[in-house]
N, C-alpha and C positions, 0 to 999 in steps of 0.2 A: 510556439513561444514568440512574445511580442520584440524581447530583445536581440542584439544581434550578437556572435558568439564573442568580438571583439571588446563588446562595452561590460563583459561579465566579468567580476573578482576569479582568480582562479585558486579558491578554496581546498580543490580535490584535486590540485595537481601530483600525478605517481600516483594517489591511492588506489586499491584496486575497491570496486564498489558492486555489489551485490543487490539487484530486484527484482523481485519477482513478479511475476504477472506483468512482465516489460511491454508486452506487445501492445497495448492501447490507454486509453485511459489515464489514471493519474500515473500507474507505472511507467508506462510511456512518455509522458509528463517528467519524471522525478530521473529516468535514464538521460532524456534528453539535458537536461538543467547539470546532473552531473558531469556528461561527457563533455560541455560547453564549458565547464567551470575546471577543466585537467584530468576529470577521473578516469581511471580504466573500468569499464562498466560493463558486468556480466548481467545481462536479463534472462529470464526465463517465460515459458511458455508453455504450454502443453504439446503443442501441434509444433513439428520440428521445421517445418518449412513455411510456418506464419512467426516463427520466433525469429527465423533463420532474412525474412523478410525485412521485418522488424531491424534487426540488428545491423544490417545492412544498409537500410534507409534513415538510423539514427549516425550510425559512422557517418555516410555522405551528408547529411545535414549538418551536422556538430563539426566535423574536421576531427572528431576525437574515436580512442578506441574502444570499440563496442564490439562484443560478442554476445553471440544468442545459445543456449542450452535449452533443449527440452526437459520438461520434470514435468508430474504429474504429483501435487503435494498431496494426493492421496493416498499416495503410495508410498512406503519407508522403504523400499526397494530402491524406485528412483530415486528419492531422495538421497540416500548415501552413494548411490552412483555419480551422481551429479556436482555432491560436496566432494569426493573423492576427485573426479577429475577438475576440479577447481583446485583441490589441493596441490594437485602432480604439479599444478607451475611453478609451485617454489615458494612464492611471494605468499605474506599473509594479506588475508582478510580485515581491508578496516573498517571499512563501513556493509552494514546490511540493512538494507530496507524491506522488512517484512510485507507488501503490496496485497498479493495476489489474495482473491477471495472469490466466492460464490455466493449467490443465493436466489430464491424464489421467492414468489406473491402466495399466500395461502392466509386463510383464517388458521385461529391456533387450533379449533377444534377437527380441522383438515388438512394440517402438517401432517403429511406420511413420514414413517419409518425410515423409506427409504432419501427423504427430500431432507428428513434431519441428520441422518448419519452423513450424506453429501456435505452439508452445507458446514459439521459441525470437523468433516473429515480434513477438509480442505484447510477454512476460518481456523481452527484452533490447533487440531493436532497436528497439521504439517507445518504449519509453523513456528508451533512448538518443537518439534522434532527435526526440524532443518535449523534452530536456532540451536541446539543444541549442538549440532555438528559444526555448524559453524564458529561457535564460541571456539574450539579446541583449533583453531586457523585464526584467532585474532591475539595477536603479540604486541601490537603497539601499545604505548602507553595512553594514548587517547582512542582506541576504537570506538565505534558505538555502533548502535542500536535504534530505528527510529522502526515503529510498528504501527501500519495505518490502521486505526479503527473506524469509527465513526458515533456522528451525533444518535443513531440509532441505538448502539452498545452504551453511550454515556447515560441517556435520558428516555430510551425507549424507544418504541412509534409502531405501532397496531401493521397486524399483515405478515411483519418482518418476525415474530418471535424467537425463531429459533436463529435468524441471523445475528438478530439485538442478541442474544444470550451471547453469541460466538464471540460478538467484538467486544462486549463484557467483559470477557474473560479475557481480550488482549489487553484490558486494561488491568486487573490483575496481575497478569504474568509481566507488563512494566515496570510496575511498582514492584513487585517481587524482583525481580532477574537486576534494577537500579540498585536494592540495596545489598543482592547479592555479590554482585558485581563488581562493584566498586572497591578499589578508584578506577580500577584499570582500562573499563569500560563501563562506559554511559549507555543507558539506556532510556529511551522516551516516546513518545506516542503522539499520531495526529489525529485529530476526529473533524474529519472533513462533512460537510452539511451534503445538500441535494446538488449533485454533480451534473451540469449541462451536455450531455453526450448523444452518441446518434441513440441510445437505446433506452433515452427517457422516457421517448414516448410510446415504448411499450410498455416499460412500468404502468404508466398512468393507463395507457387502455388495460392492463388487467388489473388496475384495483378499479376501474371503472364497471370491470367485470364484474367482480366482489359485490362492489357496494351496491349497484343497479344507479350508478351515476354516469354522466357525462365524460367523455377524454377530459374535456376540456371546464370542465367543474371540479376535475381531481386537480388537474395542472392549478388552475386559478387559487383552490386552497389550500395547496404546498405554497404555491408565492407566498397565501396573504399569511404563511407561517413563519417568510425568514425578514426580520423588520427592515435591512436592509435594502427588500425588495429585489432579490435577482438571484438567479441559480448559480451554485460558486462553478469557476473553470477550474481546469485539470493545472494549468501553468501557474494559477494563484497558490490551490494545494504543493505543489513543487517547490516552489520559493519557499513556504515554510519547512516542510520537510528539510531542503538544504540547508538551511539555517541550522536545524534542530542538529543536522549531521556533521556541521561544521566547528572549526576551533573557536567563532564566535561563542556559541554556544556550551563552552567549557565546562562551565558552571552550574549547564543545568542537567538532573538527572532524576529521572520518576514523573517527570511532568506530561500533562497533556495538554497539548494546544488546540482550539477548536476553530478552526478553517468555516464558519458553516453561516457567515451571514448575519451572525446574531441568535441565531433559533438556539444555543446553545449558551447561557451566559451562567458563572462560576462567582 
């Protein structure tokens, strides 16, 4: 993160804050921007001793409080273990960031069984079912709800099918669970574009696979598809997300904002 934790509004001071998939990325992105801005921030991870790193490494950066929980959102087992002991502290739940996701490179006609039940296990049903547990811990009169999807679920993109379908369907369950909801809790979505991270350019080497193209022929035309020219960062996604999660943002509920460069216009 470019700023420093002094010059940030503190938006999420007291609230206790929820995301998942905290350990890298835009999660790690979206933990960081909260803890910096007052919140108490529970991340989660799969792996108890990269979450537990994690958690550690964002406390001593931020100066704020941060904890790490293992979950596995595959599993509804974890899952209610994890809201369970998030519960025993007492405090409710006001903000959740649905983050954490998976997915793989395949044509649709070589999507396994087992590559879509993963992808669709994690992307939809666990966080559909962690939202679930968690709504019943949000008592404030402003909680919300911010669920990161993507340009892929909004608009499509070849390879990703059964991922696209996954985050689809988080845009659904926005719109749904916003007019459920309401007023008590807001609910909203971000659809982030093509994210700059260390494991872009594995992406690109295996649809380079796929297609019998170059690395660097696939890289080139993802660029020449966001008109902005540049692959979004993790701290740009964050900044909106907080917003979305914020009392600026009072007013808005069911919407999706799209983080993605342009490649996405409404």
């Amino acid at each position: 993160m470019n700023s420093m934790p002094g010059t940030m509004p503190r938006r999420f001071e007291g609230l206790r804050c929820l995301v998942t998939g905290g350990t890298r990325g835009i999660g790690h992105a979206v933990a960081e921007r909260l803890a910096i801005e007052g919140g108490h921030v529970t991340i989660t991870g799969r792996d108890i001793d990269s979450v537990g790193l994690a958690a550690d490494s964002l406390a001593a950066a931020t100066g704020g409080h941060v904890q790490g929980l293992a979950c596995d959102l595959s599993d509804p087992d974890l899952i209610r273990a994890m809201t369970d002991e998030i519960g025993c502290a007492g405090s409710p739940l006001d903000v959740l960031i649905n983050n954490a996701g998976t997915a793989t490179i395949n044509r649709f006609t070589d999507i396994t069984l087992e590559e879509l039940d993963t992808v669709l296990s994690v992307n939809l049903r666990g966080t559909f079912l962690l939202t679930q547990q968690c709504v019943r811990m949000m008592f404030a009169d402003d909680a919300n709800i911010v669920n990161v999807s993507s340009q892929a679920g909004y608009q499509g993109q070849p390879l990703v099918s059964h991922y696209s379908a996954s985050k689809a369907a988080l845009l659904g369950l926005t719109k749904s669970l916003a007019k459920e909801l309401a007023p008590r809790i807001r609910v909203n979505a971000v659809c982030p574009g093509i994210i700059e991270t260390d494991l872009i350019e594995a992406d690109f080497l295996r649809q380079s696979e796929i297609l019998d193209q170059t690395p660097g022929a696939v890289r080139d035309r993802t660029l020449g598809s966001i008109p902005l020219g540049r692959f979004q960062a993790a701290d740009r996604i964050a900044a909106a997300v907080a917003y979305l999660g914020s009392r600026e943002a009072a007013d808005i509920t069911g919407q999706t904002v799209h983080v993605s460069g342009g490649m996405t216009m409404t």
